[in-house]
MIDO-708044 format. One line per field, with one value per residue (C-alpha): residue number from 1; x, y, z. Coordinates in nm, 3 decimals. Example, Ala and Ser with C-alpha at 12.3 -4.5 7.8 and 13.67 -1.06 7.14 Angstrom:
<pts>
lumdo <- [1 | 2]
east <- [1.230 | 1.367]
north <- [-0.450 | -0.106]
up <- [0.780 | 0.714]
</pts>
This chain:
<pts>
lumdo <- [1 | 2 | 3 | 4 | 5 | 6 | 7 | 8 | 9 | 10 | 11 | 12 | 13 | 14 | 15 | 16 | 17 | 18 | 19 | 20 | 21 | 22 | 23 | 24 | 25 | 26 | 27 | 28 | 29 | 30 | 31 | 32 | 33 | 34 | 35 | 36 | 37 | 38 | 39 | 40 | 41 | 42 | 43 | 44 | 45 | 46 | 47 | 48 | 49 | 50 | 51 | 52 | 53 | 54 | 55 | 56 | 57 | 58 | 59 | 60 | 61 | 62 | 63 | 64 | 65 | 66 | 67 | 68 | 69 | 70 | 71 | 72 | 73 | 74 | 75 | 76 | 77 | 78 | 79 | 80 | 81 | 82 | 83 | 84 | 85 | 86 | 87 | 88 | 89 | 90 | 91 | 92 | 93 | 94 | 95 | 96 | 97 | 98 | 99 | 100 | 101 | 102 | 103 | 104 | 105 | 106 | 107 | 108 | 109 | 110 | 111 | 112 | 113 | 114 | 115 | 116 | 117 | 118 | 119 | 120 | 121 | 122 | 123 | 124 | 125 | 126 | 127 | 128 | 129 | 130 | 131 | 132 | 133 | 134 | 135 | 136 | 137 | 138 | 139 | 140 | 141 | 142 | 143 | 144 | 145 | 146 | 147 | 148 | 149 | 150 | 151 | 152 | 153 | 154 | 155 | 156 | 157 | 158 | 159 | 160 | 161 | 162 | 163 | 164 | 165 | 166 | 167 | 168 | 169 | 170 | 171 | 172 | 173 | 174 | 175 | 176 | 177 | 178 | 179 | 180 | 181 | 182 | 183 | 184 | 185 | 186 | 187 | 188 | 189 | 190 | 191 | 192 | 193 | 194 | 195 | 196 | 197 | 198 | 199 | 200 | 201 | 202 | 203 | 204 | 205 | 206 | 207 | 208 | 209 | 210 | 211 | 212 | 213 | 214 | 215 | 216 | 217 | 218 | 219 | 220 | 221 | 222 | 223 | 224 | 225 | 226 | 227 | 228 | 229 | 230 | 231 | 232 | 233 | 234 | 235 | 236 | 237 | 238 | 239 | 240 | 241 | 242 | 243 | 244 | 245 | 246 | 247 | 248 | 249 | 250 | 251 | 252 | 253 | 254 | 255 | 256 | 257 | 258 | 259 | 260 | 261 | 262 | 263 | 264 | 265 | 266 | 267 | 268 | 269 | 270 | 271 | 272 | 273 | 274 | 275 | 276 | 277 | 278 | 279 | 280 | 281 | 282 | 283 | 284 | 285 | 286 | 287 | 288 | 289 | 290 | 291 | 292 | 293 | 294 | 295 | 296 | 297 | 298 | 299 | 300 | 301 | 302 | 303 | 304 | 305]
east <- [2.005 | 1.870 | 1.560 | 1.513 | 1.506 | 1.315 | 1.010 | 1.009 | 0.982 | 0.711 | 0.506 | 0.538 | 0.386 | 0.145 | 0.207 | 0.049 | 0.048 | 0.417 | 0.334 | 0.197 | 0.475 | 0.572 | 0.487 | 0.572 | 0.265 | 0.070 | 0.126 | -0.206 | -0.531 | -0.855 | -1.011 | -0.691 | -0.586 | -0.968 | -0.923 | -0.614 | -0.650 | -0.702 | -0.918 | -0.688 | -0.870 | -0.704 | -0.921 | -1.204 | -1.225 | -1.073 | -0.861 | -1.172 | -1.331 | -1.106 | -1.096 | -1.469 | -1.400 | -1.219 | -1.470 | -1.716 | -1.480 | -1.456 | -1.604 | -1.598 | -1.956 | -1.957 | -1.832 | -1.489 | -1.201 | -1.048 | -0.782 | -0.706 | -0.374 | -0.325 | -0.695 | -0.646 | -0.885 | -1.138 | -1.191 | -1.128 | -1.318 | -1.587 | -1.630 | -1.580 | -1.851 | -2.115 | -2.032 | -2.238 | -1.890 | -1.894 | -2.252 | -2.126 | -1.769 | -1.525 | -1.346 | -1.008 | -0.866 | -0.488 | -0.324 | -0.050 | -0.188 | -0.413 | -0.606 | -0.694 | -0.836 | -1.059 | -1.174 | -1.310 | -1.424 | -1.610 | -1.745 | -1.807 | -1.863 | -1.772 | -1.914 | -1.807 | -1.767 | -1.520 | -1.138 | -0.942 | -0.594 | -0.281 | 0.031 | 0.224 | 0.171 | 0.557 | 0.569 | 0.202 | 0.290 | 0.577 | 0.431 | 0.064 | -0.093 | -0.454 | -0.555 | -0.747 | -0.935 | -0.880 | -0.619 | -0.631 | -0.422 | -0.487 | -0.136 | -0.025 | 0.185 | 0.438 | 0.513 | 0.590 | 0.772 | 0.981 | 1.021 | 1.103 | 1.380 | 1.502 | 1.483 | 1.683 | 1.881 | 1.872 | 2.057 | 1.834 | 1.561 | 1.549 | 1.561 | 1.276 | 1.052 | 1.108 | 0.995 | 0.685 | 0.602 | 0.631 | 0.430 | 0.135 | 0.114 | 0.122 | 0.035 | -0.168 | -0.329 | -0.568 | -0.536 | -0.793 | -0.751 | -0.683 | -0.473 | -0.527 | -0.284 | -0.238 | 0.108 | 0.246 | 0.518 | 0.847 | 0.890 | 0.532 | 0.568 | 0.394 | 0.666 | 0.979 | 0.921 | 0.871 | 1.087 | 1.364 | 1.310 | 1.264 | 1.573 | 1.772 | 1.630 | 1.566 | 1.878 | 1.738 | 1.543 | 1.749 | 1.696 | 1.538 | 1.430 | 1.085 | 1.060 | 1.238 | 0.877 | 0.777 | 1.085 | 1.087 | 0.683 | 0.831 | 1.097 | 0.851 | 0.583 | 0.811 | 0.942 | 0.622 | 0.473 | 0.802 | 0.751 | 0.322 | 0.237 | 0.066 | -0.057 | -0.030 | -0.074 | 0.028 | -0.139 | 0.043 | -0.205 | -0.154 | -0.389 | -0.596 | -0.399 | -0.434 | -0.538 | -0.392 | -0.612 | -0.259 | 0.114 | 0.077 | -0.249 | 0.009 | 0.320 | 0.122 | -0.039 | 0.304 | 0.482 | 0.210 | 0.022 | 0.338 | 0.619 | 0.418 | 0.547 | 0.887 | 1.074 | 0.847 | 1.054 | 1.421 | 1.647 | 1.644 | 1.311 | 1.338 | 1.544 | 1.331 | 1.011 | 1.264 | 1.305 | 1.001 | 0.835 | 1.027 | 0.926 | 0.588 | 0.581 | 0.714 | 0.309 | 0.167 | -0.093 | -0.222 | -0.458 | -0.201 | -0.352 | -0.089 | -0.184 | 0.030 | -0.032 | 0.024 | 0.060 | 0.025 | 0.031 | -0.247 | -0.149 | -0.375 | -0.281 | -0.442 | -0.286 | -0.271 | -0.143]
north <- [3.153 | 2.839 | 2.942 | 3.225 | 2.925 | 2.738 | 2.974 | 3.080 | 2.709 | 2.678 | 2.977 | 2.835 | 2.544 | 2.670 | 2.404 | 2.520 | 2.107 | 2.105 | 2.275 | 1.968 | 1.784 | 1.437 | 1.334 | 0.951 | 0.754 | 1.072 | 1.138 | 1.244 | 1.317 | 1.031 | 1.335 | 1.444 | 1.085 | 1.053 | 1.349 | 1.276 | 0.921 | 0.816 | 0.478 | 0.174 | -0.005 | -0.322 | -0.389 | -0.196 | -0.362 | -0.139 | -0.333 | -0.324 | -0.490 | -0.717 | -0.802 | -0.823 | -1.162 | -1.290 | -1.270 | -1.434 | -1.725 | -1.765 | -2.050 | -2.025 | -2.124 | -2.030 | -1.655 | -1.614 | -1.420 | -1.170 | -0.905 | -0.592 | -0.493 | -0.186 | -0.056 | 0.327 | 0.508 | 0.231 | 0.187 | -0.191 | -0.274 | -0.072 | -0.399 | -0.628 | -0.534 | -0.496 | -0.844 | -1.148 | -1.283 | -1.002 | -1.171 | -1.289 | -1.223 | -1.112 | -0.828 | -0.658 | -0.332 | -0.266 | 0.065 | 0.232 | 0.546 | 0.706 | 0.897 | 0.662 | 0.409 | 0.690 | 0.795 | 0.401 | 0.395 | 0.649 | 0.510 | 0.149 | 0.235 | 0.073 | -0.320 | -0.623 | -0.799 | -0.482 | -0.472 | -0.158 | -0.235 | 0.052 | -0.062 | -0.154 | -0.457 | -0.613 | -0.566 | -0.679 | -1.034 | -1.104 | -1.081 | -1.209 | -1.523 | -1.560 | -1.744 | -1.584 | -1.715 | -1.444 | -1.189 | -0.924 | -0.600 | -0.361 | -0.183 | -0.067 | -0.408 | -0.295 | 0.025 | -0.198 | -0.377 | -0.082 | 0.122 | -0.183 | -0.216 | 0.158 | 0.142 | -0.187 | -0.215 | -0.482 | -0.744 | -0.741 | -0.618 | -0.902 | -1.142 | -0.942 | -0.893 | -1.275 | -1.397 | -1.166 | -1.278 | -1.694 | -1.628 | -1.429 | -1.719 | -2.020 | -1.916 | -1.592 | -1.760 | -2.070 | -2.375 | -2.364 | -1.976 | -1.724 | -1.410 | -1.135 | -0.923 | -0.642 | -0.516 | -0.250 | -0.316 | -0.131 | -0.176 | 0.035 | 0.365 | 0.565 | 0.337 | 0.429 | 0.769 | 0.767 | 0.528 | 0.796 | 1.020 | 0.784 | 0.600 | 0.877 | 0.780 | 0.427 | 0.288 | -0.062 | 0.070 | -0.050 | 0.047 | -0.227 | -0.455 | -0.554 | -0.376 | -0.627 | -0.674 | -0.832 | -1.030 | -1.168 | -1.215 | -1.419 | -1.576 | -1.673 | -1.808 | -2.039 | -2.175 | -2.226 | -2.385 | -2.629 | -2.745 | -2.862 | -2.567 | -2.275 | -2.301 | -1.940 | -1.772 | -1.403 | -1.251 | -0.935 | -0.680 | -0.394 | -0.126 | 0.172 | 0.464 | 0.724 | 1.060 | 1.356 | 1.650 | 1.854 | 1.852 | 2.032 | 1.786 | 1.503 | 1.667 | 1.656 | 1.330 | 1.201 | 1.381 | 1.364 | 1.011 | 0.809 | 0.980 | 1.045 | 1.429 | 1.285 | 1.485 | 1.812 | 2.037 | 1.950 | 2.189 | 2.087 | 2.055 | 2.216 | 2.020 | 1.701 | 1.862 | 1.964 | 1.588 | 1.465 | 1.666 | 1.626 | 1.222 | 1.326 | 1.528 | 1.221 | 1.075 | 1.402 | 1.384 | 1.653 | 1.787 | 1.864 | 1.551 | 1.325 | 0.930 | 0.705 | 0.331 | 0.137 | -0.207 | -0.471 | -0.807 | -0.957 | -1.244 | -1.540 | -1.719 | -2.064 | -2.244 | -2.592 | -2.726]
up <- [-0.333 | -0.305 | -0.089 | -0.372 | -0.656 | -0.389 | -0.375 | -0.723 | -0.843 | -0.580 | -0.723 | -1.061 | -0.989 | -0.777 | -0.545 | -0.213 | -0.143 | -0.048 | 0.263 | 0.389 | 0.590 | 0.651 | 0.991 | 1.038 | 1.097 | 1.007 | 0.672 | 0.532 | 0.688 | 0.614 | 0.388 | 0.207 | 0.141 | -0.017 | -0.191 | -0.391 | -0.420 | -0.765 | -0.874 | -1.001 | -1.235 | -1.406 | -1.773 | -1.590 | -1.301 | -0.996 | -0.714 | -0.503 | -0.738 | -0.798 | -0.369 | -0.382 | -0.672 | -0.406 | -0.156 | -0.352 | -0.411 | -0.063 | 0.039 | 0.481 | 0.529 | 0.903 | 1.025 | 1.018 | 1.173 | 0.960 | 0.965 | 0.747 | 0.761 | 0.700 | 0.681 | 0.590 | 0.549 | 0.487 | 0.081 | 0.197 | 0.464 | 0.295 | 0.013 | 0.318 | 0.498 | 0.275 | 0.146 | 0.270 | 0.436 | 0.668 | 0.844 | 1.186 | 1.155 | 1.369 | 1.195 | 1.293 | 1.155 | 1.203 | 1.098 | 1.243 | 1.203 | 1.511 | 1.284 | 0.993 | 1.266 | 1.428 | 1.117 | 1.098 | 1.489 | 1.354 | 1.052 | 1.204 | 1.539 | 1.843 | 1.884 | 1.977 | 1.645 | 1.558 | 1.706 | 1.622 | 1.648 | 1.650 | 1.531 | 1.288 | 1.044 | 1.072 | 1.478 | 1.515 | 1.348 | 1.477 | 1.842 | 1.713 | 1.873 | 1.725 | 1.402 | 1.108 | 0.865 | 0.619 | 0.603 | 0.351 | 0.253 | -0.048 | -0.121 | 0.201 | 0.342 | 0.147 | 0.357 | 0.672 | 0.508 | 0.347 | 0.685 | 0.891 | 0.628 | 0.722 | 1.052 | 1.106 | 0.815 | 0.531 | 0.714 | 1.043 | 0.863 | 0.596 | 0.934 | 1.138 | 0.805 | 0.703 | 0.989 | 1.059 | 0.657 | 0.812 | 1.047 | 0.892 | 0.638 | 0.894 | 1.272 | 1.190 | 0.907 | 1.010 | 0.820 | 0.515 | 0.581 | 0.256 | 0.216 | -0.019 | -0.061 | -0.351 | -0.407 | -0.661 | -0.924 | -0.894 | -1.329 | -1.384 | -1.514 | -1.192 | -0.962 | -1.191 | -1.142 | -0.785 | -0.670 | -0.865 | -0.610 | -0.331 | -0.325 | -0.272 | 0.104 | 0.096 | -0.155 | -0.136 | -0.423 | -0.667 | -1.053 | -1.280 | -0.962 | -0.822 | -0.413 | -0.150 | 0.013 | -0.330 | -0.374 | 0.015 | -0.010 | -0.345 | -0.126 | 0.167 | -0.024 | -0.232 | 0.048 | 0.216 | -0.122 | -0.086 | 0.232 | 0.164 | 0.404 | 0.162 | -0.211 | -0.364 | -0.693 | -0.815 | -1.052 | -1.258 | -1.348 | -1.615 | -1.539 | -1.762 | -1.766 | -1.452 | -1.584 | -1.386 | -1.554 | -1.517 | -1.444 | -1.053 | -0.971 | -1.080 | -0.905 | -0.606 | -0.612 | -0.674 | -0.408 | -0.144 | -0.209 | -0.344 | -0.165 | 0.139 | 0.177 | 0.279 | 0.029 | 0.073 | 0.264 | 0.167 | 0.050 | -0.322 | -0.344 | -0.684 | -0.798 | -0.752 | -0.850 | -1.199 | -1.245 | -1.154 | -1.369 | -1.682 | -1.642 | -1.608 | -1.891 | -2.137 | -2.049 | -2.157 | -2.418 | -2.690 | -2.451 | -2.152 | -1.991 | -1.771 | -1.857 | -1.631 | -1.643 | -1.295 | -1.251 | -0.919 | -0.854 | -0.655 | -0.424 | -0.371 | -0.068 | 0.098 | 0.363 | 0.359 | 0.677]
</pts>
């Protein structure tokens, strides 16, 4: 009965997406992820805009070392390089993802002032050794941050992920060296929904609360800012609303993009696609349109000794 209720839901929605299937560090394809991905803008100016700003703040006068966490599928390191910084630096790209970082191999090419790294943000700085001179990550930090969490538990999780954050702000980082880092915010409307759905996997979700990677980035940086070694600011950003033309191209996008196809082929998947779409339905407009407003903060991050 419930595989009956299972298709017919499916063929309602017409939601041919669910077939995709979550597969660890291989989530979504470079082209898929491109496809569905829709543009954050913050007052009309998009996050990559917003990263670009920073850039031409920046005020390294020689080439620098820099490192992308978490470089995707390259919307990132797309601003980076075509920015005057980029002119005889040394850039690295670190994804955990085999497919994302070929996608870039093949985009950038292989040369020396290009390092294509495969692993996974957490692991890589806690075992790191070089200095940067800017470190940057648009979203995706988070997700280490988040399965390191699951995979260890809170308690030796919140001791692993603490110390990989310590050290990305004072060995990775060189001294004069920036961070950029944009997070989401648990409390927007796109996050509530998803994070409904998601903490029936990952309970340290907890209703009414910012992530734990925001609240031990909060906790790090504080302590950091105590002790004369970082200055830091975080900026909250409210963004113009994210149109999903209708309710299956935002059941998707919500399913596949923020819940990573996790949830996709469990048994009640009618019953979550039921909930999540009566919350989407509460942002409908008169012309069947879905307008969702997310929010980030963008982290600012200079360290001082």
């Amino acid at each position: 009965m419930k595989q009956v209720d299972r298709m017919k839901q499916l063929a309602e929605a017409n939601s041919s997406w669910l077939n995709r299937r979550f597969g660890g560090t291989e989530y979504l394809s470079p082209e898929y992820y491109a496809q569905i991905l829709k543009p954050y803008c913050f007052k009309g100016v998009s996050d990559l805009g917003m990263f670009r700003a920073f850039l031409d703040k920046y005020d390294h006068n020689v080439g620098p070392k820099i490192l992308e966490l978490g470089s995707g599928s390259g919307r990132a390191t797309d601003v980076l390089v075509k920015h005057s910084l980029a002119k005889n630096a040394s850039i690295e790209l670190l994804d955990l993802s085999a497919q994302m970082l070929d996608a870039s191999i093949r985009k950038y090419g292989v040369r020396p002032d290009f390092k294509y790294i495969h692993a996974d943000t957490i692991n890589y700085l806690l075992s790191n050794r070089d200095s940067y001179d800017l470190i940057f990550s648009l979203w995706s930090f988070s997700h280490s941050v988040h399965q390191t969490l699951h995979a260890l538990g809170e308690s030796k999780g919140c001791e692993v992920i603490l110390a990989a954050m310590k050290n990305l702000f004072t060995r990775s980082l060189s001294v004069n060296g920036r961070a950029f880092i944009v997070h989401f915010d648990a409390l927007s409307e796109e996050q509530i929904i998803s994070l409904s759905i998601r903490r029936t996997k990952y309970p340290f979700f907890v209703p009414g609360q910012q992530s734990p990677s925001k609240k031990m980035l909060d906790q790090m940086l504080i302590g950091l800012s105590k002790q004369g070694l970082v200055r830091f600011r975080v900026l909250k950003h409210t963004g113009d609303a994210i149109k999903y033309s209708s309710i299956n191209e935002a059941l998707e996008i919500f399913f596949n993009f923020h819940m990573e196809c996790e949830f996709n082929q469990k048994e009640n998947i009618s019953d979550l696609l039921h909930d999540v779409k009566q919350q989407l339905l509460r942002f409908r407009d008169d012309r069947g349109s879905i307008r969702i407003k997310p929010k980030c903060f963008v982290y600012e991050v200079t360290r001082t000794k």
